[in-house]
N, C-alpha and C positions, 0 to 999 in steps of 0.2 A: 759387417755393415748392418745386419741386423739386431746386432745389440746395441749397437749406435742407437740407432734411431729408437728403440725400445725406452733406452736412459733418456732420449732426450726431451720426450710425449710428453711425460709428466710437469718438465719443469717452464713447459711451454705453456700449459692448461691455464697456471692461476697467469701469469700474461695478460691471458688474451681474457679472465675473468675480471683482473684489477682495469682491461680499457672496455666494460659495460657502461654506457650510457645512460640516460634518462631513458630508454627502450625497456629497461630491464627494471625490477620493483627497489633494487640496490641502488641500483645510480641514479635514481628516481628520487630515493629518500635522503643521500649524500646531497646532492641538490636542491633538495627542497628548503632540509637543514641550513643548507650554506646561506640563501636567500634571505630564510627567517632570520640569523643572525646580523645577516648585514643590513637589515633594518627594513622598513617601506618602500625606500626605492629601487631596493636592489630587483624588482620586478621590471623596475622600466629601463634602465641601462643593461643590465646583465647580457650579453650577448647571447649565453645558450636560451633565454627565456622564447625569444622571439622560433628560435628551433622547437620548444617544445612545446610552444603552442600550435606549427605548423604540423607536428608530429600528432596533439592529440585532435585536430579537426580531422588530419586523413584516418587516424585509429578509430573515430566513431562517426566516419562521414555516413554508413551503413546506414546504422541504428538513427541518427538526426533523420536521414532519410525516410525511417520505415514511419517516422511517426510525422512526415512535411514540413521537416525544417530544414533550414540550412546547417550543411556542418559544423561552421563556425558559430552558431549557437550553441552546439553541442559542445566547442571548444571552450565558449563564456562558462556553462556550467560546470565542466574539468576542472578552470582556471579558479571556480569558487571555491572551489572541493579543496584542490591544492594547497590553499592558505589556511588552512584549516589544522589544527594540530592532532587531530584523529588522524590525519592520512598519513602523518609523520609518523605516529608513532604504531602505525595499523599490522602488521604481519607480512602484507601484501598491498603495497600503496594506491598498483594500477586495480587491484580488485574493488578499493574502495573507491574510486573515483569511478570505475566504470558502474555500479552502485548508483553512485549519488547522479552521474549522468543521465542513465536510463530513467529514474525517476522525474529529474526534472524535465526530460521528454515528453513524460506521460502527461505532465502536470501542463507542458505549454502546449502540447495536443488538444486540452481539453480544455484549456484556456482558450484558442482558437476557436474550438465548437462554442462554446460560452458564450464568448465575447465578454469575458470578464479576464481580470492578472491572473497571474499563474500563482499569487499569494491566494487569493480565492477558491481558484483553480483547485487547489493542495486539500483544502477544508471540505468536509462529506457534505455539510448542507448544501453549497453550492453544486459540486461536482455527482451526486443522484439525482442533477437533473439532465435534461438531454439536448442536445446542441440546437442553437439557435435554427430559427426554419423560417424560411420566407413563404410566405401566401400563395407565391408566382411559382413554388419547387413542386410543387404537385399538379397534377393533371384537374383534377375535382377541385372546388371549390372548398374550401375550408369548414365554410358554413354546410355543408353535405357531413361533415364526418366528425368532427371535432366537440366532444361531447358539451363542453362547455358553452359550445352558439347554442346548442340544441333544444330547445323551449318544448317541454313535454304536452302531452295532449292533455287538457281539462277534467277528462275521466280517470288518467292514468294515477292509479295510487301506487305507492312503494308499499309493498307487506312489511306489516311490523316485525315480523320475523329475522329479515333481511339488517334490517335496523340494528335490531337489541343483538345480532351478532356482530355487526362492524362494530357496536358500540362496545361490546366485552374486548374485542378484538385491540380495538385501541388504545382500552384501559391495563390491557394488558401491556400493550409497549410502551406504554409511559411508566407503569410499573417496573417493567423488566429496568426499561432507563436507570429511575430511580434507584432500584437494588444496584446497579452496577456505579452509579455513581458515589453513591453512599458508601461507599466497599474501596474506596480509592480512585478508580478509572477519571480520567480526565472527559467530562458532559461530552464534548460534540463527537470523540471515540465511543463512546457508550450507544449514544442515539445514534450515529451513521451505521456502527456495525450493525445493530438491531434494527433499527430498521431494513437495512440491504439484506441479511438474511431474513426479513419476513415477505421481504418483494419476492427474495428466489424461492421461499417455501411456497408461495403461492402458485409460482409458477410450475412446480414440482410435480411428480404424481403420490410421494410420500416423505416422509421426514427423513428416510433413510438416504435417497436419493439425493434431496437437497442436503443433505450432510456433505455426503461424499463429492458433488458437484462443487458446496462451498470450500472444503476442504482443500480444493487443488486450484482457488482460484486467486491466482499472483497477482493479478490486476488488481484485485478487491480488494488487497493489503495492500498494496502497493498506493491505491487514491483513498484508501480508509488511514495509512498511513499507522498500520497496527504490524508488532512485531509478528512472527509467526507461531510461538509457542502463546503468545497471547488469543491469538485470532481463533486457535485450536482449542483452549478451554473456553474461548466464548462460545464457541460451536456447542460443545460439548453441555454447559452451564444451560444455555436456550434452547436447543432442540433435543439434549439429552445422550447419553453416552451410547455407542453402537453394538457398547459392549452385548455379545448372546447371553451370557453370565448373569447381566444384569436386565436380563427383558424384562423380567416383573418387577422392578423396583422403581422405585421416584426420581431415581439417577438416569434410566433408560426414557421416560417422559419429559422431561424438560419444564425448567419454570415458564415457558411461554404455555406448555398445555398445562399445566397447573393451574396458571393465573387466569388460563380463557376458562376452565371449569369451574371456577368460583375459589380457588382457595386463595386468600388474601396473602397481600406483602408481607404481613408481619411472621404471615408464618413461614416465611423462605425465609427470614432474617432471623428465624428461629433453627434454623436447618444449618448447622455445623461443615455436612460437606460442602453444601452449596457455600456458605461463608467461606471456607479454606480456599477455595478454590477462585473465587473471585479476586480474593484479596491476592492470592499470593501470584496472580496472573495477572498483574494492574500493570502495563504498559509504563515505562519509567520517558517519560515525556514523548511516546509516539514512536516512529523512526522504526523502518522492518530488518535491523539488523538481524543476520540469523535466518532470512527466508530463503527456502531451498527449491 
């Protein structure tokens, strides 16, 4: 009796593999296939369609959750992903869709704070800034804190000091901009990254720190909208490589301390690694596939 049952495991296995559903990334992508070939409307009659939209609002009710949405929002962006012939033809269909979901969360979460689309939403100019605020949300009156009401005292001078460094400070990231744009990178990737890592260097206690901080930070790629091997030679490119190896070298300073010390664009556009490495790290229209 037990070699019965021994013979007969095996022939039972692929079975019960040939009846996997759209649950599994197989019956996922035989499905999706079949759809695509039956043309545009095969979404709206298809009887399993209506199943595997109910399937993908419970599979990402969580995550729509964690960022204040409904789950069937979460199920509208599955369903965009879905139609799409990257998911088809992906390795792992439900990985890319859960991908593309999670992202478009972040992006209607921050649409919400906004009060702008999540087409906006997705763009670094719009999204470094910080969520809408009412007047009535604070305790203090606005005109108490808010440096912009704040009308300075008559005596009060700014030192010129303070001055001519924001003002290197600046010319440096429109520089740094320019190098990276000139080098391939698509302008508002260029300016949003560099900018957002000059916000966290600031906030930093040194460059090594905000390396290592931007280095692991998913979010920032994720609403910068930059792959991950990209986002790591920009790190590298602007604040300079971590490497101990290379502490004394031009590689371990970075073109933003370059450019705040005086040395001009022309001569980083002169500078062979800094070129290799920009160019060959040019983001191929955006998109963090690859982030770990």
């Amino acid at each position: 009796m037990n070699q019965t049952r021994t013979k007969s495991t095996p022939a039972a296995r692929p079975e019960r593999d040939a009846r996997w559903g759209f649950e599994h990334s197989e019956g996922l992508r035989a499905l999706l296939i079949r759809l695509h070939e039956e043309g545009r409307w095969a979404w709206r009659h298809d009887p399993e369609v209506a199943a595997l939209m109910r399937h993908a609002a419970d599979k990402y009710a969580a995550l729509a959750r964690r960022h204040g949405l409904d789950p069937w929002e979460a199920a509208a962006a599955a369903f965009d992903a879905m139609r799409s012939g990257a998911v088809r033809r992906a390795d792992d269909p439900w990985a890319v869709i859960t991908r593309a979901v999670k992202v478009t969360c972040i992006a209607e979460e921050r649409a919400n704070g906004l009060l702008c689309s999540v087409h906006q939403a997705r763009r670094p100019k719009f999204s470094a800034h910080h969520d809408a605020e009412r007047f009535s949300d604070r305790e203090n009156p606005l005109t108490d804190y808010h440096h912009s009401l704040t009308i300075p005292a008559p005596d009060s001078i700014e030192e010129p000091e303070h001055d001519e460094t924001s003002a290197r400070v600046g010319q440096a990231v429109e520089d740094a901009v320019a190098l990276f744009h000139l080098l391939g990178w698509p302008a508002e990737a260029a300016r949003g990254g560099i900018e957002y890592i000059v916000t966290r260097l600031a906030e930093s206690a040194s460059r090594a720190s905000a390396f290592e901080s931007l280095r692991r930070d998913y979010h920032a790629r994720a609403l910068l909208d930059i792959p991950a091997a990209s986002w790591l030679s920009m790190l590298r490119v602007v604040l300079g490589t971590p490497d101990p190896n290379q502490a004394h070298t031009s590689a371990a300073r970075g073109i933003l301390h370059r450019l705040v010390t005086g040395e001009p664009l022309r001569a980083l556009l002169a500078d062979d690694r800094v070129l290799s490495e920009v160019v060959l790290s040019a983001p191929d229209g955006g998109g963090c596939d690859g982030c770990q």
